[in-house]
C-alpha positions as CSV (number, residue, x, y, z in Angstrom):
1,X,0.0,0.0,0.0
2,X,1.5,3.8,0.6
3,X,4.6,4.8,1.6
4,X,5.4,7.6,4.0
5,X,5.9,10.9,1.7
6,X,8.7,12.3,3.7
7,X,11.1,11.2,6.2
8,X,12.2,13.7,9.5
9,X,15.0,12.7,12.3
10,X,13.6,9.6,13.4
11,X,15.4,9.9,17.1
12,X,12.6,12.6,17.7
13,X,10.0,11.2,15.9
14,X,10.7,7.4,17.4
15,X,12.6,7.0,20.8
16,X,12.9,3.6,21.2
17,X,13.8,1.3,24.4
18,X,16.1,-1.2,21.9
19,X,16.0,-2.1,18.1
20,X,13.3,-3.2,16.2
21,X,12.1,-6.9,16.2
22,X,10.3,-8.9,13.6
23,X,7.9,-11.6,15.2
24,X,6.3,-13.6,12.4
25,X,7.1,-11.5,9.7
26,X,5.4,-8.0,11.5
27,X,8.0,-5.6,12.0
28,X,7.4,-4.5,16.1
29,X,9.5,-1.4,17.4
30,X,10.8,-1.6,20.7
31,X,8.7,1.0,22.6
32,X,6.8,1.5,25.9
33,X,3.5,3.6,26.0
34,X,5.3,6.5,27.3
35,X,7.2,6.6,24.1
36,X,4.3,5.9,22.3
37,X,2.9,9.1,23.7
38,X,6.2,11.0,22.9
39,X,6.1,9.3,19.3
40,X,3.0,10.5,18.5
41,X,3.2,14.2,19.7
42,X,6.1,14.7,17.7
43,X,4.2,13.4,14.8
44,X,1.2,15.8,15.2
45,X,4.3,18.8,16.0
46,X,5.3,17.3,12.5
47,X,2.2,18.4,11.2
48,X,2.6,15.5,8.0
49,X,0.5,12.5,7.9
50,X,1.7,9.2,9.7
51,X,-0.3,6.1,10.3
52,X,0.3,3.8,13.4
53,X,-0.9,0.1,14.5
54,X,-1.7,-1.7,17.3
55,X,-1.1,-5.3,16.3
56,X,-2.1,-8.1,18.8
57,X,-2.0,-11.8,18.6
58,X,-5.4,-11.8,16.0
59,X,-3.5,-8.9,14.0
60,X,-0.1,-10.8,13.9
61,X,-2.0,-14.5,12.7
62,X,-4.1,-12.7,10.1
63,X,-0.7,-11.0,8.8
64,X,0.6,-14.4,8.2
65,X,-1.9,-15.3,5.4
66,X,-2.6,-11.7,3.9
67,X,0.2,-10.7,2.3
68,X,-1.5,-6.8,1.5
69,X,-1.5,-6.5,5.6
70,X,2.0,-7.5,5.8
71,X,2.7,-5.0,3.3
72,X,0.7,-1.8,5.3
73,X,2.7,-3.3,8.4
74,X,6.1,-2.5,6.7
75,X,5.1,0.9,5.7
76,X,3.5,1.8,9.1
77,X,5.3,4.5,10.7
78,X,4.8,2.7,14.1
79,X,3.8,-0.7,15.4
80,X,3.2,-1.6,18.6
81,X,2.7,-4.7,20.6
82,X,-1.0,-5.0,21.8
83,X,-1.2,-8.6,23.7
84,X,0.6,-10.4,26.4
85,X,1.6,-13.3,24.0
86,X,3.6,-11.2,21.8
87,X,5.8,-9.8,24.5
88,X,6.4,-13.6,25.9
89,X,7.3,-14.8,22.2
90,X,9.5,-11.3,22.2
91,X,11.5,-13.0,25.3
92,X,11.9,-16.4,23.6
93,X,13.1,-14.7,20.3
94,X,16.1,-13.1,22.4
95,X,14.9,-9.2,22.2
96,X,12.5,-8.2,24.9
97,X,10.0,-5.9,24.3
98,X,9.3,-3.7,27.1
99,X,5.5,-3.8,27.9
100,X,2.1,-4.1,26.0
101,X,1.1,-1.3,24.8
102,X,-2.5,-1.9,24.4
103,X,-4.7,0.3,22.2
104,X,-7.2,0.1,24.5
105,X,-5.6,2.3,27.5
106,X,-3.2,4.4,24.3
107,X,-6.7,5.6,23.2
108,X,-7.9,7.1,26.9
109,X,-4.5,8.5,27.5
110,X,-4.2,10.4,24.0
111,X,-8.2,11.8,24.6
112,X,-6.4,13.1,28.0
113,X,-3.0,14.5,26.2
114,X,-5.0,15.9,23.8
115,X,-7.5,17.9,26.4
116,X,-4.4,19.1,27.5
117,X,-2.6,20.1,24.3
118,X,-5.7,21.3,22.9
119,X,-5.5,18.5,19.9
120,X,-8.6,17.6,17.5
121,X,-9.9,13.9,17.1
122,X,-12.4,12.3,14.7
123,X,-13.9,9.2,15.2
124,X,-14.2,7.0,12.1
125,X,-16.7,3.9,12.2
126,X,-18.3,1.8,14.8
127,X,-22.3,1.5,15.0
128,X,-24.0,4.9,15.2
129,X,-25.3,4.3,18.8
130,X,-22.0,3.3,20.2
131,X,-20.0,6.1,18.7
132,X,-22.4,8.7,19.9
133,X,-22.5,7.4,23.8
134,X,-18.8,7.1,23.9
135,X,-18.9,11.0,22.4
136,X,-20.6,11.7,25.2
137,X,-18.8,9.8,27.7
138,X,-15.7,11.3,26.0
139,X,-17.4,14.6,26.4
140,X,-18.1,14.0,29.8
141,X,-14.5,13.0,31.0
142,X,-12.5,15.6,29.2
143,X,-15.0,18.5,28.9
144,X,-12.5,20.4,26.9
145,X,-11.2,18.3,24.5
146,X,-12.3,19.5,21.0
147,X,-14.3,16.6,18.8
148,X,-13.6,17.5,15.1
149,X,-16.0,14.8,14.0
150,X,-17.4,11.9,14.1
151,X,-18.9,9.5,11.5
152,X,-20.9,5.7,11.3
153,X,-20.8,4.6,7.6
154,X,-22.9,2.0,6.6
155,X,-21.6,-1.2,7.1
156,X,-20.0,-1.9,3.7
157,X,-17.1,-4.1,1.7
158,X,-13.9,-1.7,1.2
159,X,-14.2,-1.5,-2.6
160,X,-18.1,-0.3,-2.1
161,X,-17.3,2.5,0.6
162,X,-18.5,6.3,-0.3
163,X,-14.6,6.7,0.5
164,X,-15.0,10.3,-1.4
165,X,-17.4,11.7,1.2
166,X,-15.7,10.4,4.4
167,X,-12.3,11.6,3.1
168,X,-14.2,14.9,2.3
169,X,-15.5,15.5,5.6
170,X,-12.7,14.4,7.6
171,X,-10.3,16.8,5.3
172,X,-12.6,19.6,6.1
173,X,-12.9,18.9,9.9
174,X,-8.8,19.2,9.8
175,X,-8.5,16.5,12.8
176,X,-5.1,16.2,14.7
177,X,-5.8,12.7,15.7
178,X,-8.0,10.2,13.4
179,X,-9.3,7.1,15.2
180,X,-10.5,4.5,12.9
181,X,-12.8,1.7,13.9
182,X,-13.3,-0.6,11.0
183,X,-12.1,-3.5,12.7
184,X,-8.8,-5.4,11.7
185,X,-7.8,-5.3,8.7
186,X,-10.6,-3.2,7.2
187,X,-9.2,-0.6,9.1
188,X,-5.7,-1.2,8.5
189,X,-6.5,-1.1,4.5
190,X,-9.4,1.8,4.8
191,X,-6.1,4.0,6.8
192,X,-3.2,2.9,4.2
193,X,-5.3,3.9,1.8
194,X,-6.6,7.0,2.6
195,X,-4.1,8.6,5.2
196,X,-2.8,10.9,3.0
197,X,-5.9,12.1,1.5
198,X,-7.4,13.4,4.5
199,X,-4.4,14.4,5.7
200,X,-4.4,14.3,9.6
201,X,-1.1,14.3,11.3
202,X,-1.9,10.8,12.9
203,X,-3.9,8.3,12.0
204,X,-4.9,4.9,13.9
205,X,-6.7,1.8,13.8
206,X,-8.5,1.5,17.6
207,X,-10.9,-1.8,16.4
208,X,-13.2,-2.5,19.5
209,X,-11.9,0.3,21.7
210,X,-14.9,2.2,21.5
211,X,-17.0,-0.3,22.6
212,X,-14.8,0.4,25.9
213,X,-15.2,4.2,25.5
214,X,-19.2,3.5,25.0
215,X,-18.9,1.6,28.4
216,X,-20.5,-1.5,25.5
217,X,-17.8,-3.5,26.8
218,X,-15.9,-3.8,30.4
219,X,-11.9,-4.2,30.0
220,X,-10.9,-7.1,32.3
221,X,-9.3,-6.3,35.9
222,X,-6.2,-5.0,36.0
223,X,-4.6,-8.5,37.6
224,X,-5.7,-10.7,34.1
225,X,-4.8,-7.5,32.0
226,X,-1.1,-7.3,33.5
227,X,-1.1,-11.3,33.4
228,X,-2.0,-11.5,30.1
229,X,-5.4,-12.9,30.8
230,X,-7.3,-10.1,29.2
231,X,-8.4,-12.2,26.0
232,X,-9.8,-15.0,28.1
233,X,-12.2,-12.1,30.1
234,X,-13.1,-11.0,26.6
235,X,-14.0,-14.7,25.3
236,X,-16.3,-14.9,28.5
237,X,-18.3,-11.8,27.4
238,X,-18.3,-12.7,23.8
239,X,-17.7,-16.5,23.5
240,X,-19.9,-17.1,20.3
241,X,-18.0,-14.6,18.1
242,X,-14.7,-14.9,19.7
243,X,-14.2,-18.6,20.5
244,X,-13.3,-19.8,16.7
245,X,-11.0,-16.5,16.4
246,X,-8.9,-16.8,19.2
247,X,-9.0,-20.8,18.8
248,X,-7.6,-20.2,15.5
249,X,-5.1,-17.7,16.0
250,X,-3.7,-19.3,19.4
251,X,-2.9,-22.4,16.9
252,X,-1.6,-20.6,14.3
253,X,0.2,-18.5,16.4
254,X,2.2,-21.4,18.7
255,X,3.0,-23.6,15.7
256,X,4.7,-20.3,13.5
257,X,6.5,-19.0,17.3
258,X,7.7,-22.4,17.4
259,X,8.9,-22.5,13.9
260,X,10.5,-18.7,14.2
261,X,12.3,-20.1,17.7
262,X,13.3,-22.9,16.1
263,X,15.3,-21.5,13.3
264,X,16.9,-18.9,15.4
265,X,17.2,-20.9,18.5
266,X,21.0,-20.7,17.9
267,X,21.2,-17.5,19.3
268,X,21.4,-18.5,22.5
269,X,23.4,-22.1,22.1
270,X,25.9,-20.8,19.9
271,X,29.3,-19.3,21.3
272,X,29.5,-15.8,21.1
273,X,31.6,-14.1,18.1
274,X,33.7,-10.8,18.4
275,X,32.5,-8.4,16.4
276,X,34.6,-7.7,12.9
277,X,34.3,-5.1,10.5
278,X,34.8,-6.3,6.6
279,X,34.7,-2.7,4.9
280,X,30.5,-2.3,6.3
281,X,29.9,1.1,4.8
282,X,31.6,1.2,1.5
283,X,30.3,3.6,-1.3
284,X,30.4,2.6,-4.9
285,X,29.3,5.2,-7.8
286,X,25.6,5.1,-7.4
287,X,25.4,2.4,-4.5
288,X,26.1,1.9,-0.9
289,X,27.4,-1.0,-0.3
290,X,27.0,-3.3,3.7
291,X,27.7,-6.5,4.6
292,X,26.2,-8.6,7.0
293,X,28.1,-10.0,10.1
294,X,28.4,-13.9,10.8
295,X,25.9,-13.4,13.4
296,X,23.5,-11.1,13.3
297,X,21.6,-11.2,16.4
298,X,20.8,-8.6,18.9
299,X,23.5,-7.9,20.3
300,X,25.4,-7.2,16.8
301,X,22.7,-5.0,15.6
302,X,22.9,-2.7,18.7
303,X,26.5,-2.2,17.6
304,X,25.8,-1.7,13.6
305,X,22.6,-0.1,13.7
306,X,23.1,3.3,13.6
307,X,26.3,3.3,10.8
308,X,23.3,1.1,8.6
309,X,20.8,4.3,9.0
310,X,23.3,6.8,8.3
311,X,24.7,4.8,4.8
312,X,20.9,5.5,3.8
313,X,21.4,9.4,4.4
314,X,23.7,9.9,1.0
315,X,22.7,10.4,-2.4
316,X,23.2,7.0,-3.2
317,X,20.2,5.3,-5.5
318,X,20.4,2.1,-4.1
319,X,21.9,-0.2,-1.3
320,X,23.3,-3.7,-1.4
321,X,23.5,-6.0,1.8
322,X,25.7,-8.5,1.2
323,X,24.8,-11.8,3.4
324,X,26.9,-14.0,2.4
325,X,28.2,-14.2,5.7
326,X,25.4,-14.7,7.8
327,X,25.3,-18.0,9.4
328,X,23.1,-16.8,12.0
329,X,20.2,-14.1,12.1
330,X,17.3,-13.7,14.8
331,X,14.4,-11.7,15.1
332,X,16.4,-8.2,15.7
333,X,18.8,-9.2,12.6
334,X,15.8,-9.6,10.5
335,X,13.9,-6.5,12.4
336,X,16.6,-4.7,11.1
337,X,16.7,-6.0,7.5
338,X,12.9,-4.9,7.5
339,X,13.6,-1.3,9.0
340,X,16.0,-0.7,6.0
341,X,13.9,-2.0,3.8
342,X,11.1,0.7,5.3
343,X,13.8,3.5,5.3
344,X,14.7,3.0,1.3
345,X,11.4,2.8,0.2
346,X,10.4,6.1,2.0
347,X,13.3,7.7,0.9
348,X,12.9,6.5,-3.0
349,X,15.9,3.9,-2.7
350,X,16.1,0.6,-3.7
351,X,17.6,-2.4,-1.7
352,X,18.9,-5.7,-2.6
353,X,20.1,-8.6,-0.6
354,X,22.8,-10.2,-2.3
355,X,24.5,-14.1,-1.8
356,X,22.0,-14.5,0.9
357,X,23.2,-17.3,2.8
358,X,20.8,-20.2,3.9
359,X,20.7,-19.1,7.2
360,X,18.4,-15.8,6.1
361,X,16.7,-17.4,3.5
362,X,15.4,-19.8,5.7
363,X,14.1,-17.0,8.2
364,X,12.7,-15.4,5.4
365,X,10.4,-18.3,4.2
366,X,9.6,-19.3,8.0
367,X,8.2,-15.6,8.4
368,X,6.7,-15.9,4.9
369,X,9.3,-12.2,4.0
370,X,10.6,-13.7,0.9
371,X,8.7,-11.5,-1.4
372,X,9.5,-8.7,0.3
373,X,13.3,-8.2,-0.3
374,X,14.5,-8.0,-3.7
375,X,17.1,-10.9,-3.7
376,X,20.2,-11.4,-6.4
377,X,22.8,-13.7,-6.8
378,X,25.7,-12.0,-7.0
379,X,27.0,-7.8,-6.5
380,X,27.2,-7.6,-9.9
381,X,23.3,-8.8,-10.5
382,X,22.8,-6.3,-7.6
383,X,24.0,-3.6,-9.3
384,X,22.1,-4.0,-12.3
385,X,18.9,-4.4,-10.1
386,X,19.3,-1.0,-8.6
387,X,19.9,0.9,-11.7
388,X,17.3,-0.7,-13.8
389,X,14.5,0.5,-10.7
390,X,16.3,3.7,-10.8
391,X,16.7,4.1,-14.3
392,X,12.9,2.6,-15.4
393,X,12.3,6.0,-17.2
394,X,13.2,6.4,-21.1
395,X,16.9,6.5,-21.3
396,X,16.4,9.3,-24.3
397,X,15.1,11.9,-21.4
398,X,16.6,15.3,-21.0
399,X,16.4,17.7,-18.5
400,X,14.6,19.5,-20.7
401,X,12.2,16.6,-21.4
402,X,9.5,15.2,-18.8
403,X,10.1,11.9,-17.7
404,X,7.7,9.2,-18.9
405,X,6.0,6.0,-17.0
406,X,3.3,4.1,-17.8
407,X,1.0,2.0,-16.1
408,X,-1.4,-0.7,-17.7
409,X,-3.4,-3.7,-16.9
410,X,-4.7,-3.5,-13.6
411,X,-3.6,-1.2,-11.0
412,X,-5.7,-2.2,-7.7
413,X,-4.9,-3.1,-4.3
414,X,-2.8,-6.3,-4.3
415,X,-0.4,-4.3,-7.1
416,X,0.1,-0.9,-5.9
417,X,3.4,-1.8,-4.3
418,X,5.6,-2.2,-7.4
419,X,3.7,0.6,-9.1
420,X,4.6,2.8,-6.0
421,X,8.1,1.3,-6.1
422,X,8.9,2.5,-9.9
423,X,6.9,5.9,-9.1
424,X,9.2,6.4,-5.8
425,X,12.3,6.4,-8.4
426,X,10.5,7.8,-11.0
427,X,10.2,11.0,-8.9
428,X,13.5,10.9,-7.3
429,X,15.3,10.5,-10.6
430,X,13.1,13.9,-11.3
431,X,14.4,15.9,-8.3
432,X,17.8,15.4,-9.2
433,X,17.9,16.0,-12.4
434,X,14.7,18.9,-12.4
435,X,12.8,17.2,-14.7
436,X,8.9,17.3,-14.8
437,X,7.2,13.4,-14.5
438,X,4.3,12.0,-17.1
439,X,2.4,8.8,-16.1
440,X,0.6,7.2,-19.2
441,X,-2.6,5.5,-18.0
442,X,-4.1,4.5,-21.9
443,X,-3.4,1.1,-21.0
444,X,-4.9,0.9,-17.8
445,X,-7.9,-2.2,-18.0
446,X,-9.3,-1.9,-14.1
447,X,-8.7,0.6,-11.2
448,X,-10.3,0.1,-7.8
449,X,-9.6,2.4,-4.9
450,X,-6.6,1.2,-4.4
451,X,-5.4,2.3,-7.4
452,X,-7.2,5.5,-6.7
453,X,-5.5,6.0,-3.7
454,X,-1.9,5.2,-5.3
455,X,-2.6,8.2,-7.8
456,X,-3.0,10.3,-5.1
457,X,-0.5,9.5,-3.2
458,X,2.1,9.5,-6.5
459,X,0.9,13.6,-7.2
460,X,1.4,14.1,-3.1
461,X,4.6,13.0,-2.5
462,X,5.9,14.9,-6.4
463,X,4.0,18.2,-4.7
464,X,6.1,17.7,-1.7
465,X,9.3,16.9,-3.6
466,X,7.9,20.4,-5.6
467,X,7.8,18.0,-8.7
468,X,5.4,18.7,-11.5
469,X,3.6,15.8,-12.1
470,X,0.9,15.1,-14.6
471,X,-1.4,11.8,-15.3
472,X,-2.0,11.8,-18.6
473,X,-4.2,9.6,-21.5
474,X,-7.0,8.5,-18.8
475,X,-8.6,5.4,-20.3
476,X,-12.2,5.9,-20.1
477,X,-12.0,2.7,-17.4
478,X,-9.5,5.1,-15.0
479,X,-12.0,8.6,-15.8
480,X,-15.2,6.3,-14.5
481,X,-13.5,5.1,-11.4
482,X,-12.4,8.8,-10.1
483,X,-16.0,10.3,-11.1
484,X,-17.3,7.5,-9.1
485,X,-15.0,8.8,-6.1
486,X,-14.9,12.5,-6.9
487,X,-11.4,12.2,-7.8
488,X,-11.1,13.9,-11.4
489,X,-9.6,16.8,-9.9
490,X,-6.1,14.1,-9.8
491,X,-6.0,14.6,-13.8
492,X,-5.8,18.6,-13.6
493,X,-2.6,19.1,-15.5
């Protein structure tokens, strides 16, 4: 789905209690609710759009077999761990997260530290009934704090939303704080799609937490919340809907935690390895170039991590990880894979792992990642990769001449990632050499608001890279799907 527009120092924006862990293929970072907090105001001070998750056990399970969630999760600007079970398998996997940071008390505390800061929210979904008495509950609690908006859309499939009208009236409420209650992973896809159209400095999925606010639903005592009982309460109140679910994901969730420990279980056997420096950082002409340690575990990525983020700061249009000399990677090796991975796509770079040893590959397929990386065989394919991507406009452009791409066939939800991917260099390639950008849609067969919500993220990001951008020879397919949405005003020249 979309990718942030913009990056900003990310030790403000994030402050994290260690690196960055990936448990079953969702990339968690290592923060306590207090950061959270801190995280988020500097995102609103930001005043650019960022979208968070709250991923519990459910969340995590459902990630394993939708591959488009997976996806959102990568390009999230924060995820944070909301269930017990996922801090326990945080332990096993050698990198500790800190706490649960539960949606469910995040939500009350922001509705306080936004009284005081004199934020905005919008609530987005939930049955009309239940949003309005948690409005007045809200209203009740903090008497100050200023409600933007709230909304109940008819219960709908994603593709058959009015997403023109909600977007509308949540642009022209100008929220600080978007809640979004859809449910998992409506909400997750109704956000990754639409954050940057409406806009709001933060945006996040809350799923049953209004039922909370509403008083619908009691949260369990505090002894089974800080035990990690909290989902057996819930299955008490709500054991017809919720017994399949959590039977389900439990199963799904122990066998793949057992799998993910099993291949990195090394990490605590195996005899610990001085650290050694091969040449990490090394620039070629258009690529930076890093190579993986023997091990990398936790304890190595605490001591490379910050050299690996700044490599990513040059002008460099590409970056090569060379694992050839991995023979062991856990959860925070592979947490920090994904967080590079997340840094070049926002910043319009492209990665490749290179020689990956068996040791990462098999990570990779356990936590079903595979398809995430680009892979090559050797520097040399590498290299190619990266100036293909970066090069995928016509090679007779001129600065003088706008720089061409076209799109064709179908350009919907489960494809919007490799179309974003050649738009991201598209438009990079354009700031550096000043050239204007042309995307050709005449070959475009089907466009659903996916697609919708790629264009519009594509002319965002060239506005905020002050790039002229221009779609250009609509098919009539393409003009039908933004009347439909109110979106025709993406084609202005």
């Amino acid at each position: 789905m979309s990718t942030p527009p913009d990056r900003m120092t990310e030790a403000a924006l994030n402050p994290r209690s260690g690196p960055s862990l990936s448990i079953l293929g969702v990339p968690f970072d290592n923060v306590t609710t207090c950061q959270t907090l801190e995280t988020i105001s500097g995102m609103i001070a930001s005043r650019k759009p960022h979208y968070i998750a709250t991923a519990n056990v459910d969340f995590t399970a459902l990630a394993m077999y939708d591959e488009e969630l997976r996806r959102i999760l990568l390009d999230a600007h924060l995820v944070v761990c909301d269930g017990m079970p996922l801090v326990w398998a945080s332990r096993w996997l050698g990198n500790a997260l800190p706490e649960r940071v539960a949606g469910s008390d995040l939500v009350p505390k922001l509705l306080a530290l936004a009284e005081e800061k004199r934020w905005s929210v919008y609530f987005l979904g939930g049955q009309k009934e239940v949003a309005m008495k948690a409005m007045q509950m809200i209203q009740e609690r903090h008497p100050r704090l200023k409600i933007a908006g709230v909304m109940s859309p008819p219960f709908k499939p994603l593709q058959e939303m009015d997403h023109a009208t909600i977007c509308a009236d949540i642009r022209s409420a100008d929220p600080d704080l978007l809640f979004v209650s859809f449910g998992c992973p409506k909400q997750e896809k109704w956000i990754a799609t639409n954050y940057l159209r409406v806009g709001a400095p933060v945006t996040m999925g809350v799923g049953a937490t209004i039922d909370f606010l509403a008083g619908r639903m009691k949260r369990a005592p505090r002894w089974m919340q800080l035990s990690g009982l909290e989902w057996l309460y819930r299955l008490l109140q709500e054991p017809r809907r919720l017994f399949k679910r959590y039977a389900t994901d439990f199963v799904v969730f122990g066998l793949m935690i057992g799998k993910q420990w099993w291949v990195t279980r090394g990490g605590k056997s195996a005899p610990p390895v001085a650290t050694k420096s091969k040449a990490p950082d090394v620039q070629l002409s258009s690529v930076a170039e890093l190579f993986c340690p023997d091990r990398l575990d936790a304890a190595e990525v605490r001591v490379i991590e910050q050299g690996w983020m700044i490599s990513l700061e040059g002008p460099e249009e590409g970056v090569i990880i060379d694992c050839a000399d991995a023979q062991f990677i856990d959860s925070t090796g592979l947490g920090l894979l994904m967080r590079m991975q997340k840094r070049c796509r926002q910043s319009g770079k492209h990665l490749v792992l290179t020689s990956t040893s068996q040791a990462v590959l098999k990570l990779l397929q356990i936590t079903r990642l595979n398809s995430f990386f680009t892979q090559a065989a050797s520097r040399e394919e590498a290299l190619n990769k990266i100036l293909n991507a970066a090069g995928s406009v016509s090679s007779s452009s001129t600065k003088a001449m706008p720089l061409h791409l076209n799109w064709s066939g179908a350009v919907s939800t489960s494809g919007v990632n490799d179309l974003w991917r050649g738009a991201l260099g598209v438009i990079q390639n354009a700031a550096d050499t000043r050239n204007s950008v042309v995307i050709d849609l005449k070959e475009v067969q089907m466009m659903d608001i996916g697609g919708l919500g790629l264009m519009a993220r594509v002319k965002d990001l060239a506005t905020t890279r002050q790039i002229h951008l221009r779609f250009t020879n609509a098919s009539p397919v393409v003009h039908e799907s933004l009347r439909h949405e109110q979106m025709e005003y993406l084609l202005a020249s």
